[in-house]
C-alpha positions in Angstrom: 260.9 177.1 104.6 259.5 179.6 101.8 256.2 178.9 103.1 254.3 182.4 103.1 250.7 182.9 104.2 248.6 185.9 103.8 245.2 186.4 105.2 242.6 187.6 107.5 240.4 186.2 110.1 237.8 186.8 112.8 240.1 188.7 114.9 241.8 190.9 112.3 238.9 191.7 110.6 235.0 192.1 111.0 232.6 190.2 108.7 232.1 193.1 106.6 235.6 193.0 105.5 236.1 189.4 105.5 233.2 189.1 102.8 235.3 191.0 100.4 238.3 188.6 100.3 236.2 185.3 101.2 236.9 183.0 97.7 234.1 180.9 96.8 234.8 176.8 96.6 234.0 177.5 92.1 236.8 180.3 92.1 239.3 178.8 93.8 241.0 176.9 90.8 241.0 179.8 88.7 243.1 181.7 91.1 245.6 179.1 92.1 246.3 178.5 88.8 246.8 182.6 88.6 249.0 182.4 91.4 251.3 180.1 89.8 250.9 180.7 86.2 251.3 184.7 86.5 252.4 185.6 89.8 254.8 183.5 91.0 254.0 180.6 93.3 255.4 177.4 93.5 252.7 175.8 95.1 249.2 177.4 95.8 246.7 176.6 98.7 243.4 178.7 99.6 241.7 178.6 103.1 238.0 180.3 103.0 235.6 180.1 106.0 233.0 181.5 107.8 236.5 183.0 110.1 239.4 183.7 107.6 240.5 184.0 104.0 244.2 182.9 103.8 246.3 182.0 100.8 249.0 179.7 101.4 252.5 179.8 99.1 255.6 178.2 98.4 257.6 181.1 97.0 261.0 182.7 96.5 258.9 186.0 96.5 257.1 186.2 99.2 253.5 187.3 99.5 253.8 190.3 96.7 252.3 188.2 94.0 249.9 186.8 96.0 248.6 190.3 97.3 248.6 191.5 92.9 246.6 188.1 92.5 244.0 188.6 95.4 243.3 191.9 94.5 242.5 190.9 90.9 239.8 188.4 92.0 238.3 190.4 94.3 238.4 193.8 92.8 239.6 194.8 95.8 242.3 197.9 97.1 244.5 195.5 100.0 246.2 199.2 101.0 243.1 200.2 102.3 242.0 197.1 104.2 245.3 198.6 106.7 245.9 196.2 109.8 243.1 193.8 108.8 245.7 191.5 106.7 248.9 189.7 108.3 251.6 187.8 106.5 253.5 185.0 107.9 256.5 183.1 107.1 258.8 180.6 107.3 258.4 178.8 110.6 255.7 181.3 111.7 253.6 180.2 109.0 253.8 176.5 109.4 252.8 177.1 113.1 249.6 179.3 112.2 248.2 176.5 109.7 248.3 173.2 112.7 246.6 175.7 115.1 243.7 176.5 112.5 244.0 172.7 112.3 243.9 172.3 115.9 240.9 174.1 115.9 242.6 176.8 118.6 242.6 179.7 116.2 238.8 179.5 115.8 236.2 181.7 116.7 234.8 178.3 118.5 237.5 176.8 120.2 238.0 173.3 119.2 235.0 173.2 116.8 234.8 170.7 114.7 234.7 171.8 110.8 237.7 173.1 110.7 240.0 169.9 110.2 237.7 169.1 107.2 237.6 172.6 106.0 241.5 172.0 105.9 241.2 168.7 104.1 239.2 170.2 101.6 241.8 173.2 100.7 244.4 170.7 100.4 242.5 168.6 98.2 241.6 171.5 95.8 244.8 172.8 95.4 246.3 168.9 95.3 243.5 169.0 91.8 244.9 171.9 90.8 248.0 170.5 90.8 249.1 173.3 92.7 250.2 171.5 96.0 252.8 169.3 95.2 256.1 168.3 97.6 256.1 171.1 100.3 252.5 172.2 100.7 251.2 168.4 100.3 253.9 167.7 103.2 252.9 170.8 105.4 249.5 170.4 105.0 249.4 166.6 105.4 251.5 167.0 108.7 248.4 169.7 109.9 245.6 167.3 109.4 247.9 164.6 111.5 248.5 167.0 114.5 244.8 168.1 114.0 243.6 164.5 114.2 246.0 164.5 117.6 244.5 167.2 119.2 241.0 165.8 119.1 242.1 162.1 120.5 244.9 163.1 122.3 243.2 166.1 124.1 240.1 167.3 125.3 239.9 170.4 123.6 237.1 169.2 121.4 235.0 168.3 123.6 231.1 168.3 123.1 229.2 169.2 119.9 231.4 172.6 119.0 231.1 174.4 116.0 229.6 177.5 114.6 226.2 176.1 114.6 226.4 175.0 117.9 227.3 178.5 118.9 223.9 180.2 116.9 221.6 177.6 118.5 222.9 178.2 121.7 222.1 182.1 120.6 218.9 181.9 119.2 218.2 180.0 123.2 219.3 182.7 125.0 216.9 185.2 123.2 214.2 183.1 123.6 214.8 181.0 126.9 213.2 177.7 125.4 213.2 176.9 121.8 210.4 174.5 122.3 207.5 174.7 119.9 209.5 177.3 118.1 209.5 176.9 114.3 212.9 177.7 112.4 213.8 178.9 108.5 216.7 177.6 107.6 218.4 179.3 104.3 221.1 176.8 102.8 221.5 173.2 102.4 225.2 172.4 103.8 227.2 170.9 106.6 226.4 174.2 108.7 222.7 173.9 108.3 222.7 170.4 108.7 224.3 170.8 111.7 222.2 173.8 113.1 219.0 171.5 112.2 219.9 169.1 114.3 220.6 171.1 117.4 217.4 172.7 116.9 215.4 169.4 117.0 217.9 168.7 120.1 216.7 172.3 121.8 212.7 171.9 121.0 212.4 173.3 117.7 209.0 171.8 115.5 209.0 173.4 112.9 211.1 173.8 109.6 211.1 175.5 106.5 214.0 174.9 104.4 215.4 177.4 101.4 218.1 176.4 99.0 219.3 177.5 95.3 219.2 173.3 95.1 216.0 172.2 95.2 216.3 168.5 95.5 218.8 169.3 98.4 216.3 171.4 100.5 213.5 168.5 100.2 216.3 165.7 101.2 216.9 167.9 104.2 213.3 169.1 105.3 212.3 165.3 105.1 214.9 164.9 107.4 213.7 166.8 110.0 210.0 166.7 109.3 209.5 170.0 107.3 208.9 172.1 104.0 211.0 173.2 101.2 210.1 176.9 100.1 211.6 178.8 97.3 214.7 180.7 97.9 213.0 183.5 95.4 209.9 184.8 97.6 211.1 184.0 101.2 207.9 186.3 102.5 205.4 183.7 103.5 208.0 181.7 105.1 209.5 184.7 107.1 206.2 185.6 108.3 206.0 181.7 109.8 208.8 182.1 111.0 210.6 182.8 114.9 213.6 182.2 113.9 216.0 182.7 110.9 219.5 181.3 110.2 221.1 181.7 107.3 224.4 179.9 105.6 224.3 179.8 102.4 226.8 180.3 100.0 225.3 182.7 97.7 227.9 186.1 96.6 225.4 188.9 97.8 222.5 188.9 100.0 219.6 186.4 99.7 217.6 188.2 101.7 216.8 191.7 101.0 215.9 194.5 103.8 212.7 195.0 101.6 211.5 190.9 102.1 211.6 191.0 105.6 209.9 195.0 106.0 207.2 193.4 104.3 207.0 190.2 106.5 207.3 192.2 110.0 204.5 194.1 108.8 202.4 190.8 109.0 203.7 189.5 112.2 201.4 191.4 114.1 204.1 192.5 116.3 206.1 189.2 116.9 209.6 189.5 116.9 212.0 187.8 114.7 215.5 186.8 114.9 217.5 186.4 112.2 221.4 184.8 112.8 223.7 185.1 109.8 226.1 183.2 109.7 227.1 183.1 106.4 230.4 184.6 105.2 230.1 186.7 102.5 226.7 187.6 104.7 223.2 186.8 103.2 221.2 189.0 104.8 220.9 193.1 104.0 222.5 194.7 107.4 219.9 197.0 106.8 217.5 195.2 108.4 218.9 195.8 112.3 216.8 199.1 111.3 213.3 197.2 111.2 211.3 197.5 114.4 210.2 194.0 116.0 213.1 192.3 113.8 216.7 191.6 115.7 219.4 190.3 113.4 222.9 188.8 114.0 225.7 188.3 112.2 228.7 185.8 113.2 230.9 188.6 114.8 228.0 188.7 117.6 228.6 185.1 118.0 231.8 186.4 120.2 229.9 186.6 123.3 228.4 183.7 123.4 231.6 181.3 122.6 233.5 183.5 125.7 233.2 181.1 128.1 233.8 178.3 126.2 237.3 179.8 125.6 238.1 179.9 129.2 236.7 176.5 130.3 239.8 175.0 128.1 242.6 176.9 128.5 244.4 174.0 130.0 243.6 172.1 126.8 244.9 175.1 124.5 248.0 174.6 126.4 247.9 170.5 125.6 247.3 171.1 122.3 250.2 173.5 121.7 252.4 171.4 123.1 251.4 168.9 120.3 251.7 171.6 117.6 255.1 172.2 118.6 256.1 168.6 118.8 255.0 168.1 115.2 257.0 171.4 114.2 259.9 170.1 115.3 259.3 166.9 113.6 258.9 169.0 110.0 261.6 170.8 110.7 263.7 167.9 110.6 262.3 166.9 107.5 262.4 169.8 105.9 266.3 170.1 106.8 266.5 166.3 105.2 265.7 168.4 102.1 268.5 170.5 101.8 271.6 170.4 99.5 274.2 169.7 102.5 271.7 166.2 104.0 271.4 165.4 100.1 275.2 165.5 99.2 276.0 163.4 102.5 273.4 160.9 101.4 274.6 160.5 97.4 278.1 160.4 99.1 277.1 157.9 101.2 275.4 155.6 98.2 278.3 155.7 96.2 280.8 154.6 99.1 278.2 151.4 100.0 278.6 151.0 96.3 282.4 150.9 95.7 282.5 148.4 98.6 280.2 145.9 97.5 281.9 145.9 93.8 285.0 145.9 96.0 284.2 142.8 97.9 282.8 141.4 94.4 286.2 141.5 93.2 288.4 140.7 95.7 287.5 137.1 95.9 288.9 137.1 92.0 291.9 139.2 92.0 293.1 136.9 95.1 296.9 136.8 93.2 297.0 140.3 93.6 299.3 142.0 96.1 298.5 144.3 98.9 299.8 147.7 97.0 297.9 146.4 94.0 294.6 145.7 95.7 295.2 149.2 96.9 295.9 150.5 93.6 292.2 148.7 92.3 290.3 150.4 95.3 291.8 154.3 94.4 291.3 154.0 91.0 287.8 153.2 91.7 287.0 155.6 93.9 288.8 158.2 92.1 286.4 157.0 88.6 283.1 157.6 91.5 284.7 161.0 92.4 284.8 162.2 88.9 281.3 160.3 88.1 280.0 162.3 91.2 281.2 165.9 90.5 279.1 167.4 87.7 275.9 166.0 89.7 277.3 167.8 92.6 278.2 170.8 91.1 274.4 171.2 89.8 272.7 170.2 93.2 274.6 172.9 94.7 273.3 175.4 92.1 269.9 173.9 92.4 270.0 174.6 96.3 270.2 178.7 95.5 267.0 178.3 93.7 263.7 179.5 94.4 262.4 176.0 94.0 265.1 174.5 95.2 262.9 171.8 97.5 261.6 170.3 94.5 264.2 170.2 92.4 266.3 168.5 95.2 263.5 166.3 96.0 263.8 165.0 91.7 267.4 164.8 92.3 266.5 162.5 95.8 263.9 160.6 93.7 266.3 160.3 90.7 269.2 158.3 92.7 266.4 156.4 94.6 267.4 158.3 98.1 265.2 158.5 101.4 265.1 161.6 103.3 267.5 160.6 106.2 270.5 160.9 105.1 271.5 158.3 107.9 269.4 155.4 106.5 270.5 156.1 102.9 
């Protein structure tokens, strides 16, 4: 399968130069219809977390296009990013996108964003008309084994997720969170999320920042607290004990200079700030601040450790699945092929001749054997001839770079299935 995929994630690459490739949900239209406009690709899907960047393509050309095309949106030099990228193919690449779905290549293992996170890059690029017959498939077939792994196995068991991981962060720096009170910067699933475990681990207080408005009141009403302007966060950091920040702004929403001026006012109460937004939202400069302790998601590593080691026997359940389901595309995806298509026009035509054959018969009853005989060659010779221009072409389709779709229009065009022993 020409199914290439190049990106980077949480163990290729630290935040810092995750940041530079992350593609915001607004861009990514523009560049999938870049990558198969101007560079190339047959079919176009993006994958952007908090954890990886990874463009997915259905191309005769590999992943050169698609590295032009990334570095054109993100203004960035991919030579210099070194070992940090990886490029997959073919079967490689297949297996790679039902772990992610899996939720086994994630800094969390078995968390429980990712399979929607999936969803949503297939239904971007399905809008952008850019995932058609193979990515639709491949992608489809993901979500299924994803779904598999979290009923099938126990590898997502528990409440599992970035969030999870922060508020179980933010309790080991302060032992209880219990009459703690929270700033939460963003409005999304993620912050959602970390609310709620905060209210499960004590927290009372909220303040909630978002560029929306009406979306931080909905959710401070939700958990009994106050919206404050994104512009001006210094009041509401000097409230504060703890921080966390997802948003998905392009540069930091909170500057080094904000939270100087709010440690000054503490009085010498420490704050902790967890960013766990990818690009980051929060200046790295302020680690330098005395009293003032930040965290980005890299330092999330530690605490999701153990996690990884308490289901390493459901890894191993769950990759049996993934390769169940690989096998299972594979045999589809050879149902594709010019040799399984030929055998199943072949085999149309043949059910054909015989019911016209039978169809006849029962008139030409004065006929003699030899003549019968003579009927049935001639019409299969007239299907032969009918059938070799069509063949000639689908063999020259099958040494083209597209060649799954267009044999999929010829499949669709005679009304043939995908097996070529039910056609």
């Amino acid at each position: 399968m020409p199914l290439t995929i190049l990106g980077l994630n949480h163990t290729t690459a630290p935040v810092e130069v995750r940041e530079r490739l992350a593609l915001a949900a607004a861009e990514q239209p523009e560049v999938l219809r870049l990558l198969c406009d101007r560079y190339g690709a047959g079919e176009a899907a993006i994958l952007s977390t908090c954890n990886r960047s990874e463009i997915y393509v259905v191309s005769g050309d590999g992943v050169r296009g698609v590295r032009q095309c990334l570095a054109e949106a993100r203004s960035v030099d991919l030579d210099g990013l070194g070992d940090s990228l990886y490029e997959l193919g073919g079967e490689t690449a297949t297996r790679h996108l039902f772990r992610v779905a899996c939720g086994i290549d994630s800094l969390v293992i078995g968390e429980s964003q990712i399979l929607g996170q999936v969803r949503g890059c297939l239904e971007t690029a399905q809008a952008a008309g850019s995932a058609r017959l193979l990515l639709n498939e491949v992608f489809q077939r993901a979500l299924r084994v994803g779904k598999r792994a979290r009923t099938e196995t126990d590898i997502g068991r528990g409440r599992l997720s970035v969030s999870t991981a922060a508020v179980e962060l933010a309790g080991q720096i302060f032992g209880s969170l219990k009459g703690r009170r929270a700033l939460l910067l963003g409005a999304g699933e993620m912050i959602e999320l970390t609310a709620q475990y905060l209210v499960d681990g004590g927290v009372t207080g909220f303040a909630v920042a978002n560029r929306t408005v009406e979306r931080a009141e909905e959710l401070a009403r939700r958990f009994a607290g106050v919206a404050v302007p994104l512009e001006g966060l210094e009041d509401p950091l000097v409230a504060a004990d703890i921080v966390i920040a997802s948003t998905a702004a392009p540069g930091f929403v909170v500057s080094a200079d904000a939270v100087r001026a709010a440690a000054a006012r503490r009085r010498g109460r420490p704050l902790f700030v967890i960013d766990i937004a990818v690009p980051r939202d929060v200046d790295p400069d302020v680690r330098q601040l005395n009293g003032v302790f930040l965290f980005d998601i890299d330092d999330l590593e530690q605490v999701v450790q153990a996690n990884r080691q308490e289901r390493e026997q459901e890894i191993r359940a769950v990759e049996r699945l993934v390769e169940e389901e690989l096998t299972d595309f594979s045999g589809w995806l050879n149902a594709l092929e010019a040799g399984p298509l030929i055998k199943s026009l072949r085999r149309r035509v043949a059910a054909l001749q015989e019911q016209e054959l039978e169809r006849w018969m029962g008139k030409l009853g004065h006929l003699s054997p030899e003549d019968r005989e003579t009927v049935a060659a001639a019409l299969r010779g007239y299907a032969n001839k009918l059938l070799h221009q069509p063949l000639v072409q689908i063999r020259a389709l099958a040494n083209s770079d597209d060649r799954y779709q267009q044999l999929d229009t010829v499949r669709r065009l005679f009304g043939l299935g995908g097996d070529p022993e039910e056609d």
